[in-house]
N, C-alpha and C positions, 0 to 999 in steps of 0.2 A: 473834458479830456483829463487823463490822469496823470499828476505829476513824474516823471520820468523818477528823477531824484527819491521822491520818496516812495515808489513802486516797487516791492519787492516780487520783480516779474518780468523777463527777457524774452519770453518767447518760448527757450528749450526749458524751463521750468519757472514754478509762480510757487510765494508759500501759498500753506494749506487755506488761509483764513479766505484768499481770492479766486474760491474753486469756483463762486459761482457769479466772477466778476472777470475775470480775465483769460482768456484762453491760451495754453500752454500743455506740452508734452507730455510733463509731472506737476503732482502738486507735493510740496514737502516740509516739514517740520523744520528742518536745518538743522545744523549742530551749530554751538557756541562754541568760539574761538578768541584767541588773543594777539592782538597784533606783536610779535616778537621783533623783529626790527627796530630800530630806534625812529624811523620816520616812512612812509610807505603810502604813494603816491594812489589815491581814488580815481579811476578814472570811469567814463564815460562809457568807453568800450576798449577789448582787450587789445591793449598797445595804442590804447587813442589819448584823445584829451585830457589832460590830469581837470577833476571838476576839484575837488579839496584832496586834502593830507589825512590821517588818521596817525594817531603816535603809539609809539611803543606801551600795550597792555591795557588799550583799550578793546573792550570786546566787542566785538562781530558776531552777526549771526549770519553762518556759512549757510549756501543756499544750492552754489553748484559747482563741481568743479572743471576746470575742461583744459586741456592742450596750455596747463600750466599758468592759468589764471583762475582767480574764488570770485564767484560772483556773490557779493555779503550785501546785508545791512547793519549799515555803522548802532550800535546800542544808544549811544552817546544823542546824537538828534536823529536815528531812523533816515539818512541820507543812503543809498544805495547805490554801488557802482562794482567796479572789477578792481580787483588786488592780483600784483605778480604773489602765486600761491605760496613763496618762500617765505613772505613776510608775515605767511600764522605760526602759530604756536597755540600750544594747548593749552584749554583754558580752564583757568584757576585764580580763585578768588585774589586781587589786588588790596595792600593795606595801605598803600600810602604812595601821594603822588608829588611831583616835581614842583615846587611852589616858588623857585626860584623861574626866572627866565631861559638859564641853561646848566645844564650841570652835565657831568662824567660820569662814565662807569669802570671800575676801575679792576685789576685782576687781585689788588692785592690792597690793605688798609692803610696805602700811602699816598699820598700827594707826590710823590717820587716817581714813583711807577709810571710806564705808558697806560695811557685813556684806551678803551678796548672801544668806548663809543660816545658818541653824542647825544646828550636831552634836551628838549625840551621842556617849559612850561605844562601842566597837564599830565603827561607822562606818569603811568602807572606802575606800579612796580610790586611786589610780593615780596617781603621784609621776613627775614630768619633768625637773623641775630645781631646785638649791636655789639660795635667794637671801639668803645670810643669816640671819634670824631666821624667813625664812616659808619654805615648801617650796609650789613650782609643780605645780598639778595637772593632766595631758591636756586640760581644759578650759579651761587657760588661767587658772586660778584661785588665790587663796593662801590658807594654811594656817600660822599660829603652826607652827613646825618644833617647839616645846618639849612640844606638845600632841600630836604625830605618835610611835609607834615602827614599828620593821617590823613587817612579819606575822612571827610566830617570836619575839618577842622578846616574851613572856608576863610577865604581874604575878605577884611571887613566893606571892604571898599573896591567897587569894581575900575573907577576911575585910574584909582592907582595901580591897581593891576596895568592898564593901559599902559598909563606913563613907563612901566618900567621894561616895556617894549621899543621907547625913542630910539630915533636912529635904523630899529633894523629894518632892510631892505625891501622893496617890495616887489612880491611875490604873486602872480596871479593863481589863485587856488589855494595857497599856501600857508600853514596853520604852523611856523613855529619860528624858533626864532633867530634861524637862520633867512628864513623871508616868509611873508606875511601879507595879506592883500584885505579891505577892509570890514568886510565878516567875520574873515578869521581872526581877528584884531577882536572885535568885538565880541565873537564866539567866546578867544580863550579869557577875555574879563569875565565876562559874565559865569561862565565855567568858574573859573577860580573860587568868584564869590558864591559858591554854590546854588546858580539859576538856572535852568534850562532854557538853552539858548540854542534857536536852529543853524546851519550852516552859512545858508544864504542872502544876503540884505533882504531880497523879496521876499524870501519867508521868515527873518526877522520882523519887517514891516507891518507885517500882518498878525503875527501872535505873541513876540515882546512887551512886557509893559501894559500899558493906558495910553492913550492918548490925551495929550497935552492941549490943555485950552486956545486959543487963538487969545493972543496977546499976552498970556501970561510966562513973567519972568524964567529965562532957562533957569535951570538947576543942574550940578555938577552929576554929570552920568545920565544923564538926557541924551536920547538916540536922534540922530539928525538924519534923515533919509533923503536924497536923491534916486533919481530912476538908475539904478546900479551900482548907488554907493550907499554907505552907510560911516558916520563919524560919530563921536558922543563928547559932548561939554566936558570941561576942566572947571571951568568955571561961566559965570552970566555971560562974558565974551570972549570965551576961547576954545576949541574945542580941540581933539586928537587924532587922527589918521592916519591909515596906512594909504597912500594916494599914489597914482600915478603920475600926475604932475613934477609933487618930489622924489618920486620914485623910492618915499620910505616912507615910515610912521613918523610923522612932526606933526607940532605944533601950528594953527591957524586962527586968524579971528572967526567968528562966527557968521559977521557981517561979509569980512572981507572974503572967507571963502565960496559964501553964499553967491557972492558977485563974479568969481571967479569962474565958477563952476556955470555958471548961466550964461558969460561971457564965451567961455568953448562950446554952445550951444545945449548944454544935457539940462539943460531947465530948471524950475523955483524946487526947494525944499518940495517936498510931498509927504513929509508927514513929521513928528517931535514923539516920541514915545517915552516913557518914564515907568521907572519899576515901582510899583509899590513900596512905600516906604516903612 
């Protein structure tokens, strides 16, 4: 059976590539779009379960529209779901994305001014002109420059990407960093350090990485998996989480959470994954 999430196929249309795999009303090419909002919730079905987040200016590929939802697939990991249709905008190539944790967007090149909105980490944007300490966005809008790098210009280290998420909330579905649940956690490091990295822990588990030898030493950015979770090393005995236990991204032993995690019944590790180095 085929994964819901990564189906680009509801029923009242399928794209083109599944014309001789799924049955539906139409089959369609889509158009590409860009998420305009600063944060815009995926869900499952329209007005249903948020599955993840998508962030402002990453692009989708529109598939259908209907009584005020987009049925897309995310570009980013090919995750699919419904969008309230407000949250597109037209789409146009991004130069540079949110490398900070959070930043502003601002009406004018001050620090003075009211915040027009909220960013995220990730968060793509289309850059016009600099102004000094703010960078001008096609919209006419400004951007702390210190918070900004290009696209291409990757964090060396995905662990510390992690790290500098401590503290915020957690979120089930939730990819920023205002709350965050622990794919999404993982999602946006491995994003930063420019890896493709799918949504999901179960489909992290399965195509992140290598697998790690049995018995051999963690290494810092090592994927730790559970049947529904997913955390990564800091170091040999520590590792980082968005969890619901703490109900945020904190710090844990690797032993002690191990024990923890199997103590509420959700059972041993199931797998160590490692990026090529």
């Amino acid at each position: 059976m085929s994964d819901r999430r990564l189906t680009p196929a509801n029923g009242r249309v399928a794209h083109v590539s599944l014309q001789e795999i799924v049955k539906a009303e139409r089959y369609v090419e889509g158009d590409w779009a860009r998420i305009a909002a600063p944060l815009a919730d995926l869900l499952a079905v329209p007005g249903g379960a948020r599955d993840r987040q998508v962030l402002m200016g990453e692009r989708v590929l529109v598939l259908d529209r209907d009584d005020g939802f987009a049925f897309v697939r995310a570009e980013k990991d090919g995750y699919c779901g419904y969008l309230i249709e407000t949250a597109l905008g037209d789409d146009r190539a991004a130069t540079h994305w949110v490398c900070e944790p959070a930043t502003h967007l601002y009406a004018e090149p001050s620090l003075k001014t009211p915040e027009q909105a909220h960013l995220t980490m990730g968060a793509r944007l289309t850059i016009a002109a600099e102004h000094g300490r703010f960078m001008e966005t096609v919209d006419g809008l400004f951007v702390p420059a210190p918070h900004l790098c290009p696209l291409g210009r990757w964090a060396a280290d995905a662990a510390s990407v992690a790290e500098r998420f401590l503290g915020t909330p957690y979120l089930w579905g939730g990819n920023s960093r205002a709350g965050i649940d622990c794919s999404g956690l993982v999602q946006a490091a491995l994003t930063a350090a420019g890896h493709f990295c799918p949504g999901d822990s179960d489909m992290q588990e399965r195509s992140v990485g290598l697998p790690v030898a049995p018995g051999e030493a963690p290494r810092r950015g090592d994927l730790y998996f559970w049947k529904g979770h997913v955390a990564m090393a800091v170091s040999a005995d520590r590792l980082i989480h968005a969890n619901g236990f703490h109900m945020a991204v904190g710090y844990e032993g690797i032993e002690a959470a191990a024990e923890r995690i199997a103590a509420q019944g959700e059972g041993p590790v199931t797998a160590i994954r490692r990026l090529p180095s």
